[in-house]
C-alpha positions as CSV (number, residue, x, y, z in Angstrom):
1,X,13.2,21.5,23.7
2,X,9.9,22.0,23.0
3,X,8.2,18.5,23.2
4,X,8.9,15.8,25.9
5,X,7.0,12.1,26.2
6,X,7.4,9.4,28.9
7,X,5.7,6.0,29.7
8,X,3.9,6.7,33.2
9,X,2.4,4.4,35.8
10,X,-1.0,4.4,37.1
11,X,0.0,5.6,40.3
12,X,2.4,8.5,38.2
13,X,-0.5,9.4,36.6
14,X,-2.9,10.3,39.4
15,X,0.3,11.9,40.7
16,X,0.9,14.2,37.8
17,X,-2.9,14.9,37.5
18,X,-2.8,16.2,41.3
19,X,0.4,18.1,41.0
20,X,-0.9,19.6,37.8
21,X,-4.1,21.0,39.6
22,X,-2.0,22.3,42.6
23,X,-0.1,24.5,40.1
24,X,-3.2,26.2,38.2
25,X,-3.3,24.3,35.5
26,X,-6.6,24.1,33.3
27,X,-7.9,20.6,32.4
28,X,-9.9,20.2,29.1
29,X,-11.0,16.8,27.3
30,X,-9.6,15.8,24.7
31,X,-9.4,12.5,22.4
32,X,-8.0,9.5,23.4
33,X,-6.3,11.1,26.8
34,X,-7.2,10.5,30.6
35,X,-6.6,14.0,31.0
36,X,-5.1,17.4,28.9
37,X,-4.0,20.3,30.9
38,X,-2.6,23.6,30.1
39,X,-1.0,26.8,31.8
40,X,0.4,29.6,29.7
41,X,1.5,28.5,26.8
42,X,2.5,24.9,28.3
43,X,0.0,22.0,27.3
44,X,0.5,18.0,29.0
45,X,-1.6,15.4,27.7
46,X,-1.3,12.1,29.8
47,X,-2.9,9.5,26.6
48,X,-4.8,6.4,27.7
49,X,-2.1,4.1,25.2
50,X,0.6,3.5,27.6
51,X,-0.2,5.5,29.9
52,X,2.4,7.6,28.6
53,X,3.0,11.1,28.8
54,X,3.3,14.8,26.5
55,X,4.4,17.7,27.6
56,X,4.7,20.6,25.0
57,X,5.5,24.0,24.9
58,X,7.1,26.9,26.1
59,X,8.4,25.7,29.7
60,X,8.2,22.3,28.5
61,X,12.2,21.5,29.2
62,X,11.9,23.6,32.7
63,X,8.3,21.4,33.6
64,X,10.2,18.3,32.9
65,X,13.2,19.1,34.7
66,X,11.7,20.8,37.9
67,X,9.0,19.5,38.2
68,X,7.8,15.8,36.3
69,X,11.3,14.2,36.7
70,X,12.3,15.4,40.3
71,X,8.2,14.8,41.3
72,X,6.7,11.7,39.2
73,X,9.2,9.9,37.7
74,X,11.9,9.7,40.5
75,X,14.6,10.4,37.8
76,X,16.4,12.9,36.3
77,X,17.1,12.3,33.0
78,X,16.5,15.1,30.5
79,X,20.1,17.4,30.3
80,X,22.0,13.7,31.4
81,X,22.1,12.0,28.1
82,X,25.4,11.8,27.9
83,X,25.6,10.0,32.0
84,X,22.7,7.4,31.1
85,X,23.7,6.5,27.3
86,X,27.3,7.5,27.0
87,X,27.6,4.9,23.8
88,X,24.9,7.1,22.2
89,X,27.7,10.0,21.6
90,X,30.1,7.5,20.3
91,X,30.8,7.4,16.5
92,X,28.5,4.8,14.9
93,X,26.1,4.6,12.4
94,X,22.1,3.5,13.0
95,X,19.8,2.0,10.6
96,X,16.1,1.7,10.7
97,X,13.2,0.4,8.3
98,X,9.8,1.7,6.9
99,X,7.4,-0.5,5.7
100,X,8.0,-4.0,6.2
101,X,4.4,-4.3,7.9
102,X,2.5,-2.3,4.9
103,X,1.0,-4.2,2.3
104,X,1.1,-0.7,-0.1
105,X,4.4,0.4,-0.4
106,X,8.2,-0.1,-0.6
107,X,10.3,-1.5,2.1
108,X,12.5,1.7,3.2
109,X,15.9,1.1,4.6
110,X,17.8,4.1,6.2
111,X,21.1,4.7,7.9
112,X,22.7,7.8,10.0
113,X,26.0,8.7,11.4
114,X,26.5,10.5,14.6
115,X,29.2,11.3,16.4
116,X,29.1,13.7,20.0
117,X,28.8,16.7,17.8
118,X,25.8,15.2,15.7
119,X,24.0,13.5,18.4
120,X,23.7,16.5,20.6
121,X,22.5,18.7,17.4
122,X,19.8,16.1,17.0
123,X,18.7,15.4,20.4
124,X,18.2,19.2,20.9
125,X,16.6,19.3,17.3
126,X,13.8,16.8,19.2
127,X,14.4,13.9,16.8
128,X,13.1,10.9,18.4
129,X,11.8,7.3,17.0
130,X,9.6,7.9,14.2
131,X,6.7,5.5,16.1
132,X,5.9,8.2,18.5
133,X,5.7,11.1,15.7
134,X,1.7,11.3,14.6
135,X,2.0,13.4,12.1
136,X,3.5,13.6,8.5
137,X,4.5,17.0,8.2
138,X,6.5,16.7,11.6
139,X,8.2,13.4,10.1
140,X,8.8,15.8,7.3
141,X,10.6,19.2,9.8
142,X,12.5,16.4,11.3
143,X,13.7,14.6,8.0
144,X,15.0,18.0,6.2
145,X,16.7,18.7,9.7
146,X,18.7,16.1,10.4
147,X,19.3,16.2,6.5
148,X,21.1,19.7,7.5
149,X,22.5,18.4,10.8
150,X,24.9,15.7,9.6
151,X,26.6,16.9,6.8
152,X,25.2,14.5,4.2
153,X,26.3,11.6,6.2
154,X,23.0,9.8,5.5
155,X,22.2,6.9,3.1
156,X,18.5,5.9,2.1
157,X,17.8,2.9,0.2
158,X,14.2,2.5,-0.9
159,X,13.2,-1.2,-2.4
160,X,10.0,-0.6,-4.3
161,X,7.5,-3.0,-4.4
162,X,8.6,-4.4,-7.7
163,X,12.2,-5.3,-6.6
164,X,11.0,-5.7,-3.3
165,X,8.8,-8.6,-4.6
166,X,11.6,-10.0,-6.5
167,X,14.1,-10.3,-3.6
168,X,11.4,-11.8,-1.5
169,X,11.0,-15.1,-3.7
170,X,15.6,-14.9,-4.0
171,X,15.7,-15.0,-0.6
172,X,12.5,-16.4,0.6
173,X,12.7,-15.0,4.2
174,X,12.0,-11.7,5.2
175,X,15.2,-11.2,7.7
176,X,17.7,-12.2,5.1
177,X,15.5,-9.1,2.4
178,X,15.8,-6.9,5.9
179,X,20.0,-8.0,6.2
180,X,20.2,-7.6,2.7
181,X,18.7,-3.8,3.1
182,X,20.5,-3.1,6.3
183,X,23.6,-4.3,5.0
184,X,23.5,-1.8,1.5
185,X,23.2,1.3,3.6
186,X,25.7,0.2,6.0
187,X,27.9,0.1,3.0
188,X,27.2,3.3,1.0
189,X,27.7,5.1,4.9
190,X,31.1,3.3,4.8
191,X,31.5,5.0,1.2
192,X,31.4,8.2,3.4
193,X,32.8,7.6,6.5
194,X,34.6,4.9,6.3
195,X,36.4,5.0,9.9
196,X,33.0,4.2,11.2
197,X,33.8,1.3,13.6
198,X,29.9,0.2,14.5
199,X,26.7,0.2,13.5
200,X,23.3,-0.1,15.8
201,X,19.8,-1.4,14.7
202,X,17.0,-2.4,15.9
203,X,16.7,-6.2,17.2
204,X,15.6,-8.0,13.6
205,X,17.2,-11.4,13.3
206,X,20.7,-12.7,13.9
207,X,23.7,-10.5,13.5
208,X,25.5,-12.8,11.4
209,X,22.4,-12.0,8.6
210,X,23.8,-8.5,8.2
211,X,27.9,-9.4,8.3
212,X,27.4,-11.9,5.5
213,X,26.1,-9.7,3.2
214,X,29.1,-7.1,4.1
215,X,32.3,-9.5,4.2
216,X,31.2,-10.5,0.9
217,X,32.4,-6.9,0.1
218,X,35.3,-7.4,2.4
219,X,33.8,-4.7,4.9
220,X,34.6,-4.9,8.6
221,X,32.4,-3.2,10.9
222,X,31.1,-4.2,14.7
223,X,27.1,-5.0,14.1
224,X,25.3,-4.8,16.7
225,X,21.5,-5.2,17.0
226,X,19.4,-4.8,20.4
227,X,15.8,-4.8,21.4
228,X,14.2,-0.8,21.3
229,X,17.1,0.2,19.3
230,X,15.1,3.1,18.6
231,X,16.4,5.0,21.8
232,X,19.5,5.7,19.9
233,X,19.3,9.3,18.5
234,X,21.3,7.6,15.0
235,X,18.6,5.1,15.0
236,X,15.4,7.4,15.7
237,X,16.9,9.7,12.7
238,X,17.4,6.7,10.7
239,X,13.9,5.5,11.3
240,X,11.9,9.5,10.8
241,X,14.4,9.0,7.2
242,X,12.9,5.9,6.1
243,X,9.7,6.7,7.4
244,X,9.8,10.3,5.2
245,X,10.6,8.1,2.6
246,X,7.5,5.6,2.4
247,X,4.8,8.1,2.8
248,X,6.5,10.3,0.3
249,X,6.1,7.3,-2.4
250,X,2.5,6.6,-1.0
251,X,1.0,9.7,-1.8
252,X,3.0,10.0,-4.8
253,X,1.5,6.8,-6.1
254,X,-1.6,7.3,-4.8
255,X,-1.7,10.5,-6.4
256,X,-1.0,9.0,-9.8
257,X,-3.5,6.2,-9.0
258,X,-6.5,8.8,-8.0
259,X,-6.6,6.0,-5.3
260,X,-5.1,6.8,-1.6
261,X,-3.0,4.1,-0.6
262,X,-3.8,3.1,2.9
263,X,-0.4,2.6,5.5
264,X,-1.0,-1.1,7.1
265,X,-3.3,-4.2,6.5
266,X,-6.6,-2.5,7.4
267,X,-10.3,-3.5,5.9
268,X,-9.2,0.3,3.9
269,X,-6.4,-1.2,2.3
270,X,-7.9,-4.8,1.5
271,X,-10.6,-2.9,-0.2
272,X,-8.3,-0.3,-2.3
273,X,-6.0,-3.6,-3.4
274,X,-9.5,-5.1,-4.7
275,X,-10.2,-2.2,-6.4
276,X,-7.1,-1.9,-8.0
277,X,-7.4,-6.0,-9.2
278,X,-10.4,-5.3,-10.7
279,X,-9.4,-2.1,-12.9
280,X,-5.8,-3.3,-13.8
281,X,-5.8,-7.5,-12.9
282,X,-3.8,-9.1,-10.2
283,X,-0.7,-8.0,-12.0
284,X,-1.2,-4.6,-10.8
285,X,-0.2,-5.9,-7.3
286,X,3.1,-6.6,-8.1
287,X,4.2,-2.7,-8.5
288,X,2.2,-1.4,-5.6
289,X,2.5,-4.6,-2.8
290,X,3.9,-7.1,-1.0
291,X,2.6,-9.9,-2.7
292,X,3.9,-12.4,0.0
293,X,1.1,-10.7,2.5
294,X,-1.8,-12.9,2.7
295,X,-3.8,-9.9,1.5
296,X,-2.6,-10.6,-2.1
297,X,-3.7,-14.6,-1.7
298,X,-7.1,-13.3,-0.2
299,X,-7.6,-10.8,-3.4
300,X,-6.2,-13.0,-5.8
301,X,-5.7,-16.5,-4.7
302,X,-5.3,-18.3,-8.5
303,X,-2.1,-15.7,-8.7
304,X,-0.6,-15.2,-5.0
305,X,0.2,-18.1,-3.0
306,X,-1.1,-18.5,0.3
307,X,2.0,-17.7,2.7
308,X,3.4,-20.0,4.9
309,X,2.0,-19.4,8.9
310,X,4.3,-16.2,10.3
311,X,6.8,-18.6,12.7
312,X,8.4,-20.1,9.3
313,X,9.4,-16.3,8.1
314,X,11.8,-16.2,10.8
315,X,14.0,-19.1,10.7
């Protein structure tokens, strides 16, 4: 293990920042943290988000286990997976989206089995949920990993904006688009492993969204759906997939466009979808957007509806 994070206290952080100057550590500024200390070749950033905690490096696994855990957090977690989430090493697949809050891009939809075997190879591989991985080309080490890691028991299904658009106005509700996804990858796993018995997600809508879509098919599988589903190793891996997935067609587009497609609803991205209206028409929007956004009604309101206020979505 070479990179370890962890939400800290106020009071754990002026804890860590002593214990870190007791044991020589060097402190340096850096962006965005309350302090960044290093020894050797062993760096710990405590960021001001959170607080939360990074510790990479050589030593980083030995620092955490001797000495952050044991010290700060009152815990010992790291090496005890299998004690504190023994479900996590059960067979099951986990499912994740990219994308569903970007007004540039497709909606990205990606499942993972694991079993003991697998989820020990990927926890040791450093997989973890997508949302704390800043950077694309570590998205991209992780992706081909667990690509190697689970024998092609994987299943990505990427609804591009075109499609995307045209399921959003069938179903006219973003949960039952997000069941509909969740439930076509949960199938194509079942393709491959078809003993499978659950499947874990992240807490969306109601179950019952998902297991419509499936009995329709006459599958049978346990859904389950829980808030920060992302601690389960099958649904971090499932989320880095979908993740590699969008920025992959973002910068592919964007490349094509000679216009960089901005991740989000930013100022950046309401000005790129204006640009793009004004070389190619409103029309444009429909291959590169989510045209239910309000962005689209704001760019182009004779063509995109204004959308209905954010609580109706989730009925």
């Amino acid at each position: 293990m070479n990179s370890y994070t962890h939400a800290l206290t106020r009071d754990q952080t002026s804890k860590l920042r002593t214990l870190l100057a007791e044991s020589g550590f060097q402190f340096n500024a850096k962006q965005y943290t309350l302090f960044f200390a290093q020894k050797n070749n062993l760096s710990v950033a405590v960021y001001e988000k959170g607080p939360k905690v990074l510790v990479q490096g050589k030593g980083a696994e030995e620092f955490v286990q001797f000495e952050l855990e044991p010290k700060i957090l009152g815990e010992a977690k790291l090496g005890y997976d299998e004690v504190h989430s023994p479900e996590m090493f059960e067979a099951h697949f986990g499912v994740d989206e990219s994308g569903k809050g970007d007004f540039f891009g497709p909606l990205v939809v990606a499942g993972v089995y694991v079993d003991r075997g697998i989820a020990r190879k990927l926890i040791d591989a450093g997989v973890q949920d997508s949302k704390r991985i800043g950077s694309d080309a570590r998205i991209r080490v992780l992706a081909e990993t667990i690509r190697k890691r689970t024998a092609g028991l994987i299943e990505t299904v990427l609804i591009g904006p075109e499609r995307y658009n045209e399921l959003y106005q069938k179903f006219g509700n973003l949960n039952k688009l997000l069941g509909w996804g969740h439930a076509r990858v949960i199938e194509n796993l079942l393709a491959k492993k078809s003993d499978c018995p659950r499947a874990l997600s992240d807490q969306f809508a109601d179950a019952r969204v998902i297991e419509q879509s499936l009995l329709r098919h006459g599958r049978k599988i346990d859904i389950e759906q829980r808030t920060k589903g992302e601690s389960d190793i099958a649904v971090a891996a499932a989320s880095i997939l979908a993740r590699e997935a969008f920025i992959n067609w973002l910068e592919r587009r964007g490349k094509e466009l000679g216009l960089r497609l901005e991740r989000g609803v930013s100022a950046n991205v309401k000005e790129a979808a204006k640009k793009l209206v004004e070389m190619n028409g409103p029309q444009v929007l429909r291959g590169l957007a989510k045209v239910h956004f309000r962005t689209a009604h704001e760019i182009a309101p004779d063509n995109y509806a204004a959308p209905p206020p954010r609580g109706n979505w989730r009925k």
